[in-house]
C-alpha positions as CSV (number, residue, x, y, z in Angstrom):
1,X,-3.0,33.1,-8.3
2,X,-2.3,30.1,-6.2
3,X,-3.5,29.8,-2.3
4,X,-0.8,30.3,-0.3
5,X,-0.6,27.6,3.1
6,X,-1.3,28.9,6.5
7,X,1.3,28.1,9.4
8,X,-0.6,25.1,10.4
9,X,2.3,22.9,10.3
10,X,3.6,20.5,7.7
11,X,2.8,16.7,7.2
12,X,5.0,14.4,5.6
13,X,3.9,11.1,4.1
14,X,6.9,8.4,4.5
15,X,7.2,5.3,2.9
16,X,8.2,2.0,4.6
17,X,10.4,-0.6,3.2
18,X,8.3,-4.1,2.3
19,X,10.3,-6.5,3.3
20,X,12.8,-7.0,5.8
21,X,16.1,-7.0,3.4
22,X,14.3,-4.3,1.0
23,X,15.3,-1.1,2.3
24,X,18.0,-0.5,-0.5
25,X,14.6,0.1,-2.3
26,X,14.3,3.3,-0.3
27,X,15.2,6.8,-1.4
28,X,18.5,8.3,0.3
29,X,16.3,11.3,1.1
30,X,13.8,9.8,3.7
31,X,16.2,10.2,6.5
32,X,16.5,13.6,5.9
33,X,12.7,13.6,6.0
34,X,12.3,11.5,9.4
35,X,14.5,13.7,11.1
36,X,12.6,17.0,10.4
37,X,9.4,15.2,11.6
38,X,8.5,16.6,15.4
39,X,5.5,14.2,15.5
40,X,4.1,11.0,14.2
41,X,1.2,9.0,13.5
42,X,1.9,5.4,12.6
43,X,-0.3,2.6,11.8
44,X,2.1,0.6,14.6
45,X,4.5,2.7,16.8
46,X,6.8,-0.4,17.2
47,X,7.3,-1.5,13.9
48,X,8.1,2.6,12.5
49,X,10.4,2.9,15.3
50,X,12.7,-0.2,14.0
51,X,12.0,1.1,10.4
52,X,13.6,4.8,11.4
53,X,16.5,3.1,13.1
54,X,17.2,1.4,10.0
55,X,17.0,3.7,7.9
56,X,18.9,6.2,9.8
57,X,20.8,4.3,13.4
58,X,21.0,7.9,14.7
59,X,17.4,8.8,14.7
60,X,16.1,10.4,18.4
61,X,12.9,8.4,18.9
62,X,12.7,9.8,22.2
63,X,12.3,13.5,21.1
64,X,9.6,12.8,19.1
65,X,5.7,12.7,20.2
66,X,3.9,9.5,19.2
67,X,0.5,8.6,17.8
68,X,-0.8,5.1,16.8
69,X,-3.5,5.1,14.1
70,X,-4.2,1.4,13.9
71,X,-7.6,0.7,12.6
72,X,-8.7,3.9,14.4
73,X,-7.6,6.9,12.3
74,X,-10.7,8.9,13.0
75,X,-9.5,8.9,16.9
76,X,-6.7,10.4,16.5
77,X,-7.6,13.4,14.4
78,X,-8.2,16.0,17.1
79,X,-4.7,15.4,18.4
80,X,-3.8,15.8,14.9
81,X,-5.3,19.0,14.0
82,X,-3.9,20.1,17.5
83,X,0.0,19.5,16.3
84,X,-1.3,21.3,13.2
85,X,-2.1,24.2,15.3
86,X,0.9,24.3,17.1
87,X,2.8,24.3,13.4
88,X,4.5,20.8,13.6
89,X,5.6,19.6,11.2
90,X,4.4,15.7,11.3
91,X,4.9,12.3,9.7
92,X,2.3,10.1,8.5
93,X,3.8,6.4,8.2
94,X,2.1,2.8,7.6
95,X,3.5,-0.3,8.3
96,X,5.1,-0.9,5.2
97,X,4.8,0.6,1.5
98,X,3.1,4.3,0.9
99,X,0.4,5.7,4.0
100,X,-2.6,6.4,2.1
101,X,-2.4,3.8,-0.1
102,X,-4.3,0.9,0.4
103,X,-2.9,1.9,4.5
104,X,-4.0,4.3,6.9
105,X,-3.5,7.6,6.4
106,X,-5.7,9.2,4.0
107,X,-8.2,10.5,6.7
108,X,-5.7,12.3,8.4
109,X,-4.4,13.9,4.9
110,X,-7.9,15.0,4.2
111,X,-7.8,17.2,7.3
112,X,-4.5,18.4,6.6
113,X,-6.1,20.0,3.5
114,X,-8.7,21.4,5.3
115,X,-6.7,23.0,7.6
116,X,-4.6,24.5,4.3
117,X,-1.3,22.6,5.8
118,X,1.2,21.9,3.6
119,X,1.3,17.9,2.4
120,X,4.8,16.8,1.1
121,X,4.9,13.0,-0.4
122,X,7.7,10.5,-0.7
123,X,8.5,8.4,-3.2
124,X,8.5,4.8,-1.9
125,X,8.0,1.2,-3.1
126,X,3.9,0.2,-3.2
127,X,3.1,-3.4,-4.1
128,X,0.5,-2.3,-5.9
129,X,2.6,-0.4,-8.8
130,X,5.2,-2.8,-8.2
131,X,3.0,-5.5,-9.3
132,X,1.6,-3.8,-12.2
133,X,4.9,-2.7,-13.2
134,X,6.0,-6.1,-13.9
135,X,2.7,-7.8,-14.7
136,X,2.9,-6.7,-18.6
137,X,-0.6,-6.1,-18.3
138,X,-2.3,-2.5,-19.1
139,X,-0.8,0.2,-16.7
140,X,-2.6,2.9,-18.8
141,X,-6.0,2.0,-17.2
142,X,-6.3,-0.3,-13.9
143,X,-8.3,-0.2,-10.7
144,X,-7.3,-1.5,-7.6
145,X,-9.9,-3.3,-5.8
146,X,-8.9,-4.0,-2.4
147,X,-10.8,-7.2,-0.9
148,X,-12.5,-9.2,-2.7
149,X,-15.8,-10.6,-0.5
150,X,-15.2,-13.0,1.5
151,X,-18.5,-15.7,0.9
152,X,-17.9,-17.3,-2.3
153,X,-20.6,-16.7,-4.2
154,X,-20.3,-12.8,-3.5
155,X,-16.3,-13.5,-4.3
156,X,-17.2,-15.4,-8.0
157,X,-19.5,-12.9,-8.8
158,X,-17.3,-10.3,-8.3
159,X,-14.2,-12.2,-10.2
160,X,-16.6,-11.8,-13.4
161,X,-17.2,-8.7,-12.8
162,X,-13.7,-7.9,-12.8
163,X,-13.1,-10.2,-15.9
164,X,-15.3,-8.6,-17.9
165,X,-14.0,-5.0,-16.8
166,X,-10.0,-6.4,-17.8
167,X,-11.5,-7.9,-21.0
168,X,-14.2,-5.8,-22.2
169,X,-12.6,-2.3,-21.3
170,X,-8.8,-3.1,-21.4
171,X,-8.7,-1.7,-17.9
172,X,-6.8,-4.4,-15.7
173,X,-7.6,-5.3,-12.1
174,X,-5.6,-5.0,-9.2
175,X,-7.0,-6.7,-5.5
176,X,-5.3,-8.6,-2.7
177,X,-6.2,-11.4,-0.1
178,X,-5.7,-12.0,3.7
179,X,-2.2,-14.1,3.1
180,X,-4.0,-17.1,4.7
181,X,-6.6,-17.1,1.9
182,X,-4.2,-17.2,-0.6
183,X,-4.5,-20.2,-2.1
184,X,-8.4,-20.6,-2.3
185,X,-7.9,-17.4,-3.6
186,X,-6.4,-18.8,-6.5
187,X,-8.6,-22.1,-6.9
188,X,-11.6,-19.5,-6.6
189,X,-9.6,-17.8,-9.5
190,X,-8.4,-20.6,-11.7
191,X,-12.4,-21.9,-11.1
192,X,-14.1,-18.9,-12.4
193,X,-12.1,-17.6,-14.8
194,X,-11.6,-17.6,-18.6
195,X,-8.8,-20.2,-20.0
196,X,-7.4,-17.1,-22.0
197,X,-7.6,-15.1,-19.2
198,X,-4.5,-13.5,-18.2
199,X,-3.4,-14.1,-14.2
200,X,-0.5,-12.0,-12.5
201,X,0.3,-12.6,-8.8
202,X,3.3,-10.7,-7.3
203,X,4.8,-11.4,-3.1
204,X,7.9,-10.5,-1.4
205,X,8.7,-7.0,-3.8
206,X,12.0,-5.7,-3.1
207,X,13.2,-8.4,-1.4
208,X,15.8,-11.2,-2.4
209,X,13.3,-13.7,-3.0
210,X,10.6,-11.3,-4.8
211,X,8.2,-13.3,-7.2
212,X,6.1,-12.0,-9.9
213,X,4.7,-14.4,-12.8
214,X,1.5,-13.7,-15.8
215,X,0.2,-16.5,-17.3
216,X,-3.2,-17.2,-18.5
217,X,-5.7,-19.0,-16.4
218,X,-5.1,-22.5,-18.7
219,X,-1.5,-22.3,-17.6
220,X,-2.2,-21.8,-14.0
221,X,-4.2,-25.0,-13.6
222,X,-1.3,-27.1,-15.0
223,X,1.0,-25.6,-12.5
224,X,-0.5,-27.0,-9.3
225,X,1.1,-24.3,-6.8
226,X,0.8,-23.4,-3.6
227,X,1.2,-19.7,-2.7
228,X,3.1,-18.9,1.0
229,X,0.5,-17.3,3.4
230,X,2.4,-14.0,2.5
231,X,0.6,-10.4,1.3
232,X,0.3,-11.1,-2.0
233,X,-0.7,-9.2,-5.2
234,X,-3.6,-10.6,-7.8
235,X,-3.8,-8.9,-11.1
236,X,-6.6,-10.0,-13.7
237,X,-6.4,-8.4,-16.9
238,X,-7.1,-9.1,-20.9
């Protein structure tokens, strides 16, 4: 027989558009959800407040209590397991794309389970699956990796670690970079890697300018690009 929840509220998991002019990407069925919420604990108060009045213009953000998460999740779990306790039922939103995913959030849904609180997820666009969607590469098996190290020798050393994972084990590789970093990104990429290497990077999903392009590593150094200093996708695989 299944455990049952307690009446330690509800918590919702809402997804954010990712770009400006890609909220048509958004189910119908998250303003129904951002209007049960009583509470909410956002990676950035302002920017979920213009997200909810897009997504629905009649949306109360005055009745609702308010908790930023920032890069300090862990502060804010007391008040969270309070709201729990008083059977709210309360959002969890990032900035943009799925909370928990590569964005804040997961903490707070660990404690939710602890607490034997119901957790209800969203649908919503994630760059991440976005970006594998589209790559053609191997979406059975794939890692994300988050950030790549910053020195270079730690960051080339990781790239053929990552190679050999795509290659070896047919299991591609997903990371990102600090948008400003993009483009040594890529020379530290195009550098490192194998010619027959296969190279995806994905930016701007969902919106009217989205671009997504594979090619191997010997067709990358012929291009001579330069990516915008916007979040961007990198996916390495075989």
């Amino acid at each position: 027989m299944s455990e049952t929840y307690t009446m330690n509220g509800k918590v919702i998991l809402i997804p954010i558009a990712l770009a400006e002019d890609g909220y048509d990407a958004l189910p119908a069925s998250i303003a129904t959800a951002i209007n049960a919420c009583q509470v909410f604990f956002a990676e950035n108060i302002r920017t979920a407040r213009r997200a909810f009045k897009k997504i629905d213009k009649s949306f109360d953000i005055d009745a609702r209590i308010w908790h930023e998460t920032g890069q300090a999740e862990e502060e804010k779990i007391e008040a969270f397991k309070a709201h729990l306790k008083e059977n709210k039922t309360i959002g969890i939103v990032s900035e943009s794309g799925c909370p928990g995913i590569a964005d804040p959030g997961q903490k707070l849904v660990a404690v939710a389970h602890e607490m034997k609180a119901q957790v209800k997820p969203f649908s919503g666009p994630s760059s991440i699956l976005l970006a594998l969607m589209a790559s053609g590469m191997n979406g059975q098996q794939f890692t994300f990796n988050g950030y790549l190290p910053i020195p270079s020798g730690e960051r080339e050393k990781m790239i053929k670690t990552l190679e050999k994972k795509a290659v070896n084990e047919h299991c591609t590789q997903l990371f990102i970079e600090t948008p400003y970093r993009n483009n040594q990104m890529l020379q530290s990429l195009q550098q490192v890697l194998q010619d027959n290497t296969k190279l995806c990077i994905a930016y701007h999903l969902t919106s009217a300018d989205e671009w997504v392009m594979t090619k191997k590593i010997s067709e990358w150094k012929k291009m001579n690009i330069s990516l915008p200093k916007e979040p961007a996708i990198f996916i390495v695989g075989g």
